[in-house]
TILO-926335 format. One record per atom (N, C-alpha, C): x, y negated, z negated; residue in three letters. Coordinates in steps of 0.05 Angstrom, whole numbers, plus 5000, padded with zeros to 4 digits. Each point is the difference from the previous one (the first is absolute). Example, Ala and Ser with C-alpha at 12.3 -4.5 7.8 and 13.67 -1.06 7.14 Angstrom:
<bators>
526451144844ALA;498249765000ALA;501849765000ALA;499349795014SER;501649764999SER;498549784986SER;
</bators>
This chain:
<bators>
335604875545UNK;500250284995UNK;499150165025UNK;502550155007UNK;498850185024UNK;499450344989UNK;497450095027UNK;500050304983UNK;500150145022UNK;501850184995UNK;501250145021UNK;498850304993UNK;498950135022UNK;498750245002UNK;500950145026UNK;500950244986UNK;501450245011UNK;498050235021UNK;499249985019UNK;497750085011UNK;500850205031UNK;502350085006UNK;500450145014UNK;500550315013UNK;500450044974UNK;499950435005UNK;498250015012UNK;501750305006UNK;498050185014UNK;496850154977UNK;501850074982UNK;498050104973UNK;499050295014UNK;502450145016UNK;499350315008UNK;499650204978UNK;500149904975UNK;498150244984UNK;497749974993UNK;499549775009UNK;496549905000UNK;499150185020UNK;500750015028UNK;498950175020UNK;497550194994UNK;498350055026UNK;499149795009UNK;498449775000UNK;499649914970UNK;498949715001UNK;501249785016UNK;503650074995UNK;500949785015UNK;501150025028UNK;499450215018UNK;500950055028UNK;499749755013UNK;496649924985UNK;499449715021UNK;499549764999UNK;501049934966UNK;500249804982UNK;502449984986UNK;501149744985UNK;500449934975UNK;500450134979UNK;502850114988UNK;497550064977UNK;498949784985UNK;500949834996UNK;499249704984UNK;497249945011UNK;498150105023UNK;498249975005UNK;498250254983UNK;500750214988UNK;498350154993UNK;498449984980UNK;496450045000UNK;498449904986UNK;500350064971UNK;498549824978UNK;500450174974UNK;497649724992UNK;498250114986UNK;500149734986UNK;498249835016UNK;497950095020UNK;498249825033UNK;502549804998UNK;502049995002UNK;502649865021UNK;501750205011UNK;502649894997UNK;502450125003UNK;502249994989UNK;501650124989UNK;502350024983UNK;501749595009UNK;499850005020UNK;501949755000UNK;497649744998UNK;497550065014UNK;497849744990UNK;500350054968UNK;500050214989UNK;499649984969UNK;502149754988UNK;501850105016UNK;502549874986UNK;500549715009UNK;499449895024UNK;500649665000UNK;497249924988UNK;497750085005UNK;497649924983UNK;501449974969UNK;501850174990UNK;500150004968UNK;502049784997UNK;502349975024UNK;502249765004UNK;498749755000UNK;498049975010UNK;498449765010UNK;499149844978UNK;498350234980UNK;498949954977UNK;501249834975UNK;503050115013UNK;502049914978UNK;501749755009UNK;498249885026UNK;502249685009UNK;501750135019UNK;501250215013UNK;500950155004UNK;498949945035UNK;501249925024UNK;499449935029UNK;501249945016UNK;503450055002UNK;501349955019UNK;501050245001UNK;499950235026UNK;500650245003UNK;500950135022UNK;502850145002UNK;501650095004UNK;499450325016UNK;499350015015UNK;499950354998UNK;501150205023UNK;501750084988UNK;502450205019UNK;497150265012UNK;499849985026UNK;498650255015UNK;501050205020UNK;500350125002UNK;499150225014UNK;498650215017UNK;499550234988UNK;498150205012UNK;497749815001UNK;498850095021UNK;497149855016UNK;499749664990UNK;502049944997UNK;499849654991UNK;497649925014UNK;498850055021UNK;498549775010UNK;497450054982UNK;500050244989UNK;496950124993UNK;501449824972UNK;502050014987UNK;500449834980UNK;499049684995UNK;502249945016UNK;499649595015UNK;496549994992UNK;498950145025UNK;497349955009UNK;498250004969UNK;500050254987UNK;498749964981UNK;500649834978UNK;502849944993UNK;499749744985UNK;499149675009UNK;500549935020UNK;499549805015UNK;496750015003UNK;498950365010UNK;497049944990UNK;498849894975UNK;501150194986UNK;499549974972UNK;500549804983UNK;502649835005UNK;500449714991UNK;501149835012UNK;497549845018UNK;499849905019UNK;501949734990UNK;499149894981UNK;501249764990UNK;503149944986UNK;500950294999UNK;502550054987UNK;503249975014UNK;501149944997UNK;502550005009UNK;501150214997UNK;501250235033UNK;500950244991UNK;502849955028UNK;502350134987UNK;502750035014UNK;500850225010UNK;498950065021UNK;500650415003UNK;502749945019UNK;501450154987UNK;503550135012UNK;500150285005UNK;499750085022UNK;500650275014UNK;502250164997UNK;499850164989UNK;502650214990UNK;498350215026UNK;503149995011UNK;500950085033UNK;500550334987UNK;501049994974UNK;502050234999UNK;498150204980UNK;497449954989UNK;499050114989UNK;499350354991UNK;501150015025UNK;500250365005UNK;501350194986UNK;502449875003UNK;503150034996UNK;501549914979UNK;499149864986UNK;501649874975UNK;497349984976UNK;501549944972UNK;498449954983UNK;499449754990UNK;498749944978UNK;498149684999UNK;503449814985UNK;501650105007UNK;502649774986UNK;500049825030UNK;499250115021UNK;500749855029UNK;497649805000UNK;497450144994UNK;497049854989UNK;500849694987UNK;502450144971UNK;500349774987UNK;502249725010UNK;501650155015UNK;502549835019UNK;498049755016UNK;497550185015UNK;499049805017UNK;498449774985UNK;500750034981UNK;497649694981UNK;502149795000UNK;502550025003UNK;502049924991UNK;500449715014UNK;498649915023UNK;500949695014UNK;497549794987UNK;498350244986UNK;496249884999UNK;500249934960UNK;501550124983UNK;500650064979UNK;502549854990UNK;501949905013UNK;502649884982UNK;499749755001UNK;500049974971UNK;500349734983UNK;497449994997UNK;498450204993UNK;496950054985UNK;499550134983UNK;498549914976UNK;499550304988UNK;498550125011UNK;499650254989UNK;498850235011UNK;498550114986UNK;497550175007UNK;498750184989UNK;499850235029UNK;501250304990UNK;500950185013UNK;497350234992UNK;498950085017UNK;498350245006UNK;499850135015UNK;499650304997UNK;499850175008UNK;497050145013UNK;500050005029UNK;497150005003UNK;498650334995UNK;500950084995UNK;498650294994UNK;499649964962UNK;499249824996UNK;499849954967UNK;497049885000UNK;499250194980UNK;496849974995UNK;499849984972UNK;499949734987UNK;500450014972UNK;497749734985UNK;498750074972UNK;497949884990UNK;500849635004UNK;498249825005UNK;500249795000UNK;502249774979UNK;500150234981UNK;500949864969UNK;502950075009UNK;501750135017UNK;502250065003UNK;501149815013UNK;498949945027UNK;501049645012UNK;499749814986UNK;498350004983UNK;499349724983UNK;502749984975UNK;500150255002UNK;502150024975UNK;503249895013UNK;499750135028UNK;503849845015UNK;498949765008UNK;498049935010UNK;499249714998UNK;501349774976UNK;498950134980UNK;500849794980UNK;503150074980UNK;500550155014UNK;502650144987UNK;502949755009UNK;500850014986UNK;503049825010UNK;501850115023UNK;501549905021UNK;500850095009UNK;502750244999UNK;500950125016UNK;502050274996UNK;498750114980UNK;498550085011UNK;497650314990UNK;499050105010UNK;500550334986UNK;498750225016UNK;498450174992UNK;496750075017UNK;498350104983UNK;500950334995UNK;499350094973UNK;500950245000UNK;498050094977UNK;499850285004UNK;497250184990UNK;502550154980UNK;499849904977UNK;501650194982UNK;497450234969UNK;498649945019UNK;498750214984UNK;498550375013UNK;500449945028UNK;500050305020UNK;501050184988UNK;500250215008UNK;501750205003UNK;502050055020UNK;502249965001UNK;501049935032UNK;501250285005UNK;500650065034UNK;500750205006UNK;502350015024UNK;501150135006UNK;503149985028UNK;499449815019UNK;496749835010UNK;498749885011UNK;500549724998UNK;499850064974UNK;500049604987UNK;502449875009UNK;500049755003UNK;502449784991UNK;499549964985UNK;502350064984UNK;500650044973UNK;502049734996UNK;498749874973UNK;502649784990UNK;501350084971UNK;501249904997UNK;502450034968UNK;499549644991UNK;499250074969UNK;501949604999UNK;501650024979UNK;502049834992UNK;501850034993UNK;499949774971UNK;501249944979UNK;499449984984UNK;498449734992UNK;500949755029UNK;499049824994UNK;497149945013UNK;498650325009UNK;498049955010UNK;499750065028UNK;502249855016UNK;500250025033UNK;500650265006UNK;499050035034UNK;499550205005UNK;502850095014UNK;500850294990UNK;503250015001UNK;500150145021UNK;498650265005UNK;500150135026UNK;496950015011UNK;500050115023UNK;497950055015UNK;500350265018UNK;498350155009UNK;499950345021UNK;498250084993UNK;500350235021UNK;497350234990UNK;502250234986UNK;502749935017UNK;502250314974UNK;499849944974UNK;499349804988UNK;500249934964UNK;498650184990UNK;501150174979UNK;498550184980UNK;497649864988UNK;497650215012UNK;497549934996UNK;500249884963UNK;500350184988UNK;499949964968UNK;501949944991UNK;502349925016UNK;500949724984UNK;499949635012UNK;497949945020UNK;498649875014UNK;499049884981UNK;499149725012UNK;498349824978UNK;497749965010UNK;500349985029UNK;497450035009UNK;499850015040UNK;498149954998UNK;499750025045UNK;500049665011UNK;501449935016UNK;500049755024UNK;496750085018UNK;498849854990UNK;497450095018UNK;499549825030UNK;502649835016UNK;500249915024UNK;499349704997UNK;500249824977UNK;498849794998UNK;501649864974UNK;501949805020UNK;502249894987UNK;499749715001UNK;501849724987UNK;499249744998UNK;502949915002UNK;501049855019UNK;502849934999UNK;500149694996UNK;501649874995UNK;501749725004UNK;500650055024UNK;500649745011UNK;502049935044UNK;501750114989UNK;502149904976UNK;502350124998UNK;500550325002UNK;498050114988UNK;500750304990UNK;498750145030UNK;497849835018UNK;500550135023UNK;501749995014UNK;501749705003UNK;502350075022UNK;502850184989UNK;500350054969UNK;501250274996UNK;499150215009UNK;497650074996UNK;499750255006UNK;500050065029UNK;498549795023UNK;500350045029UNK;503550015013UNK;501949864986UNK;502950055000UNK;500550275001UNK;499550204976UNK;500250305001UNK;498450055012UNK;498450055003UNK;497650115018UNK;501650005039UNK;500149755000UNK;501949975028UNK;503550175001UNK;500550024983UNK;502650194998UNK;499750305001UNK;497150094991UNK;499150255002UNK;499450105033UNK;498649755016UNK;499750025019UNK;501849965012UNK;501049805005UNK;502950085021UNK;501450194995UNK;501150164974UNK;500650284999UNK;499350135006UNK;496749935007UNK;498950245016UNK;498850184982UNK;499149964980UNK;499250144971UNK;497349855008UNK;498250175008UNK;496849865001UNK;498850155004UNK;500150334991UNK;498350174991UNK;500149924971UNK;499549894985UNK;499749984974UNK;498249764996UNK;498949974963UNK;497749854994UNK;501549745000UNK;498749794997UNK;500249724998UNK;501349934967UNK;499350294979UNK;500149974977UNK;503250064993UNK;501150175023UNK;503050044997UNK;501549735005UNK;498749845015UNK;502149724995UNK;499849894972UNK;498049994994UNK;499249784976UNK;501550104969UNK;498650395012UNK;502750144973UNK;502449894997UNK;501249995029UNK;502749884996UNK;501549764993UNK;497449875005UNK;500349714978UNK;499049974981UNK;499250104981UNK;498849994976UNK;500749884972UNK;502650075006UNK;502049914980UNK;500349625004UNK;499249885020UNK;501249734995UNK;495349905009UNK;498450225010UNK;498049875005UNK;498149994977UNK;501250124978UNK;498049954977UNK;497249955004UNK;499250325008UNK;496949954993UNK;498550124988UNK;498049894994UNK;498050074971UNK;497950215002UNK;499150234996UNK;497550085002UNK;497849894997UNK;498050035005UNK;496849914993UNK;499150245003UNK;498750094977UNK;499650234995UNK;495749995014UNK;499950225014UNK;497949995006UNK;496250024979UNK;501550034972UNK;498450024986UNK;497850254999UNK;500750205006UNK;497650195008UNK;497749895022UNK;500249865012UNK;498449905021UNK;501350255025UNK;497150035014UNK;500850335027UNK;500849755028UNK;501850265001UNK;500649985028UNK;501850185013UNK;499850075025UNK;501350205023UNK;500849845019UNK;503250224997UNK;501849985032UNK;499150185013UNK;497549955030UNK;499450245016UNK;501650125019UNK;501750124998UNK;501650245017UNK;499050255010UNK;498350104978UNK;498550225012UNK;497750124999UNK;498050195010UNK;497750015000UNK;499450024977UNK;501150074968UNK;499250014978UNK;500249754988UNK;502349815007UNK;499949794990UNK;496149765007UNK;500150125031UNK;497849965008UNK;497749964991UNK;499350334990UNK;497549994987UNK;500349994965UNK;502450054995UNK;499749864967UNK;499149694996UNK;502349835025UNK;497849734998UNK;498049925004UNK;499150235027UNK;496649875003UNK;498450174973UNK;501350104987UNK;497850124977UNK;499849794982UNK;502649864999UNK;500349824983UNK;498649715007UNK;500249945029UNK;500449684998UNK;496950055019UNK;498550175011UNK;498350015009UNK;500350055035UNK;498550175017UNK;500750135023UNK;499449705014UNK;
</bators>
């Protein structure tokens, strides 16, 4: 099982926390949003890792490699990080990832211990999703359809007729990744790579049959902005 972590924006509405960092480096918690998160991977058997970088990568690299000295970590440089969005992030996992399963995260995700443990032991082609929020024009938003699977995915889906939010932390089969990296690569050579990683997968949905795992009321935040910020450190501790 490989775990592939999305770690390259810029995260310019963080500013200026992140002029001179990561955001995936920003504190919460005496760590950092992304130590939180392979510490919680780790916990769960969870150690072969993947991670698309970017902005200040080296302050990235350096502090994981400080920080887990003994760990096996794969950093891939997204050249284009400026300029495009995390579907190019997701393209570049793609030589390190086929014919593997996957566990897919999102490094700006700060979420309670019980939430990894929960895609940990979850079956594969599943996706964690918070259907008990309040969601707003913000969210990725999913639909499922009668047998359960998840029919659409966006943030355009009508809030209140939504079932619930994609909180960046998905579980694939090899098979269902080398579908999805197929579209994903058609998006890109079209040249369609201002958009999310979640617009490919929408578009397969219909043959990728996948399941929610509902987050159970267990907290957690996508940090994008200074409020998301301090609602988590109110929550998860400064």
């Amino acid at each position: 099982m490989k775990v592939g972590i999305l770690a390259a924006g810029i995260g310019s509405r963080l500013q200026p926390y992140t002029n001179d960092k990561p955001k995936a480096l920003l504190e919460i918690n005496k760590t950092t949003m992304i130590g939180n998160l392979i510490k919680q991977l780790k916990d769960n058997n969870l150690k072969d890792f993947v991670i698309i970088v970017g902005h200040e990568d080296k302050k990235l690299i350096n502090y994981l490699r400080n920080t887990f000295p003994k760990d096996h970590f794969k950093f891939i440089y997204n050249s284009n990080y400026y300029n495009m969005n995390n579907i190019y992030s997701f393209y570049l996992l793609k030589p390190y990832v086929l014919n593997e399963d996957l566990i897919l995260a999102n490094s700006d995700l700060i979420c309670e211990d019980a939430i990894v443990e929960l895609l940990a032991k979850s079956p594969l082609n599943t996706v964690m999703v918070d259907n008990k929020k309040k969601l707003n024009e913000e969210s990725m938003k999913i639909l499922i359809n009668d047998k359960g699977h998840i029919s659409q995915m966006g943030k355009e889906l009508i809030p209140s007729a939504s079932y619930g939010e994609y909180i960046g932390l998905l579980k694939l089969s090899h098979d269902r990744v080398s579908q999805i990296m197929e579209t994903v690569g058609d998006f890109i050579h079209k040249g369609e790579v201002n958009v999310w990683y979640e617009n490919a997968i929408n578009k397969d949905l219909r043959i990728l049959e996948l399941l929610p795992i509902s987050t159970s009321g267990h907290q957690w935040f996508e940090i994008d902005t200074h409020e998301d910020y301090s609602s988590a450190k109110e929550i998860f501790g400064l």
